[in-house]
N, C-alpha and C positions, 0 to 999 in steps of 0.2 A: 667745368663739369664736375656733378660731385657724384660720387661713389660708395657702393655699401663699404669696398674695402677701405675707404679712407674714414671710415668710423669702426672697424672690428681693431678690436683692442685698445680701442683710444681708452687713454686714461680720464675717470669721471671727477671731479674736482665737484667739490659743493660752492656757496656762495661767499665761504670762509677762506676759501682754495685749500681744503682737507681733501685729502683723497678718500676716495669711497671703494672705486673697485675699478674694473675696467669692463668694455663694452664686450660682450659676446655675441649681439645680435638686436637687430631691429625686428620691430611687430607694425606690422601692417594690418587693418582692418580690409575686408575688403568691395570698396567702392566703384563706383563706375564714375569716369571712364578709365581714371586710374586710382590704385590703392594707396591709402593715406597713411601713413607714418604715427600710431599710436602709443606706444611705448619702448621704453630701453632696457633690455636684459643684461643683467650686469654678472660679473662673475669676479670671485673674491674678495665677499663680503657678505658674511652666514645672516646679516640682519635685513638686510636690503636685495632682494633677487632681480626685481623687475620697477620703473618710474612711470609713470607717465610722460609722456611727450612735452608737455606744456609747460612742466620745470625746467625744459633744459633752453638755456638763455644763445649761447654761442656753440659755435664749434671749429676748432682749425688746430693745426699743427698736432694732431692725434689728440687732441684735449678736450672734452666735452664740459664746458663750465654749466651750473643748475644757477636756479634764479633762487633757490631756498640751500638750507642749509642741511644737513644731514639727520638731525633731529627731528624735522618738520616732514620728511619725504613719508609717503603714504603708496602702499604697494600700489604698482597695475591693476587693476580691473579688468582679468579677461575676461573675454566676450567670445561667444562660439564661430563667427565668422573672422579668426584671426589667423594670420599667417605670418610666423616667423621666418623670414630673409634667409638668412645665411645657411638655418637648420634643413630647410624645407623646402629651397628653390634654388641655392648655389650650387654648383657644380649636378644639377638634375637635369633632365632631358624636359625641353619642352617643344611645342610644337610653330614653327613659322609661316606662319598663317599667309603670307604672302609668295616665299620661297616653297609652299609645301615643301617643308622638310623638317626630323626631329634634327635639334640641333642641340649641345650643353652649353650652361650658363657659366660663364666664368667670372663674370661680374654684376653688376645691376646699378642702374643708370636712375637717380632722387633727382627731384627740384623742388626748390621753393617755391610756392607759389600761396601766394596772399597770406602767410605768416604756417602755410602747412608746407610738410613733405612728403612729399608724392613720388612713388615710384613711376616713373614714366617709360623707361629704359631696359632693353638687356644686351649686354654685352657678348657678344658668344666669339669675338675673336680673339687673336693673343697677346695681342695688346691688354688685356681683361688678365688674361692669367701673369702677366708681367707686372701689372700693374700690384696684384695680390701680393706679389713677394719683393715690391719694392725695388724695381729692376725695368721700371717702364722708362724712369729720365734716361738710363743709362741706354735700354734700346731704342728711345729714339735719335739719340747721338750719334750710336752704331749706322740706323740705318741713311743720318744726313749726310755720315759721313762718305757711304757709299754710294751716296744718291739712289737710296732705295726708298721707295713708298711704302708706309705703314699704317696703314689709315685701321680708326678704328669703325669697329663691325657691331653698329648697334643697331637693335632693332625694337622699334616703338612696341610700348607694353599691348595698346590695343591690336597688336599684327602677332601676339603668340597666343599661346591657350595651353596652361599647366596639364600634363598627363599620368604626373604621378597619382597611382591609385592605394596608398599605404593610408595607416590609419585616421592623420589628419586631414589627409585630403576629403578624404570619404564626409570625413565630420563638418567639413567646411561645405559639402555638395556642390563640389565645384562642376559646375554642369559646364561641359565641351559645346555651346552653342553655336562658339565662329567654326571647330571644326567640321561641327554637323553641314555645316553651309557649302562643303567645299567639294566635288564632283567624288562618285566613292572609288574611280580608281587614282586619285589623289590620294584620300584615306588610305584605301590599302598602299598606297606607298608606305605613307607614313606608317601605318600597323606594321608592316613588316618592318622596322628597325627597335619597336618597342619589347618592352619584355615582355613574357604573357601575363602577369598582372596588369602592367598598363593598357593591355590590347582590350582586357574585362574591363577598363575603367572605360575605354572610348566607345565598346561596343552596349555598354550600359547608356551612352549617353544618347544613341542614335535612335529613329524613330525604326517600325519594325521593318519596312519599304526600305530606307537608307542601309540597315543592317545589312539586311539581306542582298543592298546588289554592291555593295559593302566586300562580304562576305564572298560571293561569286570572282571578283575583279581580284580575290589571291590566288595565286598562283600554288602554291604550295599545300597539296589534299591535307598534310599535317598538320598544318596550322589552321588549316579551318575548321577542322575537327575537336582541334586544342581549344580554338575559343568556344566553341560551343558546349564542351565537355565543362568550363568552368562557369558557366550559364547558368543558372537555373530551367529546371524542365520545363516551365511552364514560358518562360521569355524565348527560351532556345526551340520551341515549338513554334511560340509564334514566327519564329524568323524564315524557321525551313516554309513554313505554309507562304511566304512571300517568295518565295523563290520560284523558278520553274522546276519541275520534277525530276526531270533528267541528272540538274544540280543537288538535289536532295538527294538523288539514288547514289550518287557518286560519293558524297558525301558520307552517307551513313555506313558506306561499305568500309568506309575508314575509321571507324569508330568502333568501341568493343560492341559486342554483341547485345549485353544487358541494356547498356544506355541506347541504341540503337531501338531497339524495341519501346525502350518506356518514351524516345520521343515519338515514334508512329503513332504509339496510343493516345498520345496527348493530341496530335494534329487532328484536325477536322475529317471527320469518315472520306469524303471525297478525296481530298488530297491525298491523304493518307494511301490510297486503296488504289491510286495511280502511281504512288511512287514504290510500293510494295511490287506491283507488274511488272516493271522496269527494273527492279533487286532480280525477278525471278530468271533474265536475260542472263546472258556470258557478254563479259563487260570489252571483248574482244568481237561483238558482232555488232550487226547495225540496231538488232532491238537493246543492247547495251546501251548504245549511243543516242537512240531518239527521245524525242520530247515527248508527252502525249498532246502537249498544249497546241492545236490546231486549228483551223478555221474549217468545219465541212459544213457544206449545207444540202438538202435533199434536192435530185433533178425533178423535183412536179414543182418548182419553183418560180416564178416568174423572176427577172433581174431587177423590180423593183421590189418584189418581196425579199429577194435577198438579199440587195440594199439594206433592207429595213430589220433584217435579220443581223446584220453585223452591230448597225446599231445598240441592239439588243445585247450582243452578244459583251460588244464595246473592249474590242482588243485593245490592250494597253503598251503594245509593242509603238515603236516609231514608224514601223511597216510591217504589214501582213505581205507574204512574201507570196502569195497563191491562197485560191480560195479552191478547197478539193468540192468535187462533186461527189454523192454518194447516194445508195438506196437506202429504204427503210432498215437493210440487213447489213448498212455501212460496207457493202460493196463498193470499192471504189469503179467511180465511170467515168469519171473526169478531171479536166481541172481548168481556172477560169483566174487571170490576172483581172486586180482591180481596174484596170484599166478596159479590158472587157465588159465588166459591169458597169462601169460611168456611161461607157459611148452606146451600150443596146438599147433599144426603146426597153422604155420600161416593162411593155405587157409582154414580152418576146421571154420563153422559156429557156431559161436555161440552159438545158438538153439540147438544145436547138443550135446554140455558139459556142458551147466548154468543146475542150482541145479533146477525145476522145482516146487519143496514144496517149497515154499519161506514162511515163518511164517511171520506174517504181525499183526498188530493192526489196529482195525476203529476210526477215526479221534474223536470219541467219548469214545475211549475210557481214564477209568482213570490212575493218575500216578501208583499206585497202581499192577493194573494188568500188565501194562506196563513192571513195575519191574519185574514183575512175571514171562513174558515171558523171556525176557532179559536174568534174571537171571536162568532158567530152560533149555534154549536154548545156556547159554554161547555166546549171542551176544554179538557185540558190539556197532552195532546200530540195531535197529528195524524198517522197514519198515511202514510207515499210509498209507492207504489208506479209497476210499469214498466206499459207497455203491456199485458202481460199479466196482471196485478192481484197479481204477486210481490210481496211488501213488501222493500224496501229500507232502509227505516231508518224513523226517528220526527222528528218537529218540535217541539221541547216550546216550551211557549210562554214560557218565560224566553228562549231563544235568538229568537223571533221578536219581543219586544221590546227586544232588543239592537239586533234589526237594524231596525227600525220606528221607535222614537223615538232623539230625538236623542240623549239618553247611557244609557250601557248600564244598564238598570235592573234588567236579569234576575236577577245576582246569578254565581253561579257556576255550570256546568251538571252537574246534578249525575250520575253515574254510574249506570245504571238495571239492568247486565247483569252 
């Protein structure tokens, strides 16, 4: 196998066998499906900094022999999509695309392939870091002799996705497209072990939908607050407007008051003007906790018009978890599982089959009882309502075990409206 470390520092010889300098680092172009090996960055030697690839004839025993001679050499030509090895990707955190998890590089895995060299490889176990200091023969001795296994831990270039977000990364626009792929409480795993610069590189890379359920599936109010505070307003708008409201309210409570405000103004009046409702709650009651995002439809309804009405409506939940019945004055008067609406004839009123006890909580009430109902009722969401028996929003019962046991167990809240 060959290794970056078994080329940092090799000594550069020309075609004379004069020494020129020593290697400091390989550049890589960067290709699909893996990055090609473009030049040699050399270090001591003030006339000669960087070669191109194509000169250098051999390599072995730390020695890099060139096909010309030191008079003839002609700098590198960088090019904007380059990426230096050892500067730029050793010992950094990237991401494993298969193990979802951030892992650090401690070596990096080259081949030959049809007269190029190709980074194929990264090494991230300790094998890698032994092998840097020269001290790999000697532990593998160690471990025969113990009959210990020491396998190395490499993992294919197409199976990670670089996360640094410093200045060359940026310039390279190393777009996160395998990470984008991968379920976002995956991502949030992995965000949380990044630093929050790299967290703005990943969350720049997501679509606004990914961001935001993204962004829902951390655990931690601070840190979602932290990314979206290094956002720009106009991107960190779009995200909250993908969210559910309830997530947005909870959110912004966490955030200074100035920025809090300039995202409101930027979100869409609708969204905006529900998740404001939902600020004006005590974050200790059940109107703290609900969603506005619901299914109601009017009782002058037939069961195929309000079929036809969800259609319309086109929740983008996995499941609507009840469908409320309501007046023109959003009275609540009932409530109707989908399963009620598939089996009714279609011309039959609504009014006529919705459950008319609907158990309900007041906008005042705590998480507490909330549970209480919930869990004595076997819901799965709980209806709020005001004084006057308006439905306000819903309480599903993933959000009321977030808030009830000690870590968030709910999952993500899914989107019902």
């Amino acid at each position: 196998m060959i290794f970056l470390s078994d080329f940092l520092n090799a000594e550069v010889v020309d075609v004379r066998q004069h020494r020129i300098g020593r290697v400091r680092d390989l550049v890589v172009v960067m290709t699909e499906p893996f990055p090609r090996v473009t030049g040699v960055i050399l270090k001591g030697n003030r006339r000669v900094r960087s070669i191109d690839w194509p000169v250098v004839r051999s390599w072995d025993n730390k020695e890099l022999s060139l096909k010309v001679d030191e008079t003839s050499l002609q700098p590198h030509a960088h090019v904007e999509n380059e990426l230096w090895l050892s500067r730029q990707i050793l010992d950094k955190q990237i991401v494993d695309m298969d193990g979802r998890r951030v892992v650090r590089v401690n070596d990096l895995q080259l081949s030959q392939v049809e007269g190029s060299l190709l980074l194929v490889g990264v090494d991230v176990g300790s094998r890698g870091l032994a092998r840097r200091v020269g001290l790999e023969g000697l532990g593998r001795r160690v471990a025969s002799t113990i009959h210990l296994d020491w396998p190395q831990r490499l993992i294919s270039w197409e199976a990670v996705d670089p996360v640094r977000s410093d200045v060359s990364s940026v310039k390279l626009r190393i777009a996160h497209t395998k990470l984008a792929k991968l379920h976002p409480a995956d991502i949030a795993d992995i965000v949380n072990e990044l630093s929050p610069d790299d967290r703005s590189a990943v969350f720049a890379a997501l679509s606004d939908e990914k961001a935001a359920d993204t962004l829902e599936e951390i655990d931690e109010p601070h840190m979602q607050a932290s990314i979206l505070e290094r956002l720009d307003v106009e991107r960190a708008s779009d995200i909250l407007e993908a969210m559910a409201p309830d997530e947005v309210a909870d959110l912004l409570a966490d955030m200074p008051r100035e920025r809090a405000q300039q995202l409101l103004q930027k979100m869409e009046e609708d969204e905006a003007e529900d998740v404001e409702e939902l600020l004006a709650y005590r974050e200790d009651t059940a109107g703290g906790l609900m969603t506005t995002e619901y299914v109601a439809v009017l009782h002058t309804l037939t069961a195929a018009e309000a079929i036809n009405r969800l259609r319309e409506l086109e929740p983008d939940a996995e499941s609507v978890y009840y469908v409320y019945v309501v007046d023109e004055e959003e009275h609540l008067l009932g409530v109707l599982s989908l399963r009620d609406l598939i089996v009714a004839k279609p011309e039959t009123k609504i009014r006529d089959f919705m459950i008319k006890s609907v158990i309900s909580v007041g906008v005042d009430a705590g998480p507490r009882e909330v549970a209480e109902v919930t869990s004595k009722y076997n819901l799965l969401a709980v209806p709020v309502v005001d004084q006057h028996n308006r439905i306000q929003g819903i309480v599903t019962v993933d959000d009321i075990m977030a808030r009830v046991m000690p870590a968030r167990a709910g999952g993500r809240r899914r989107r019902i409206f």
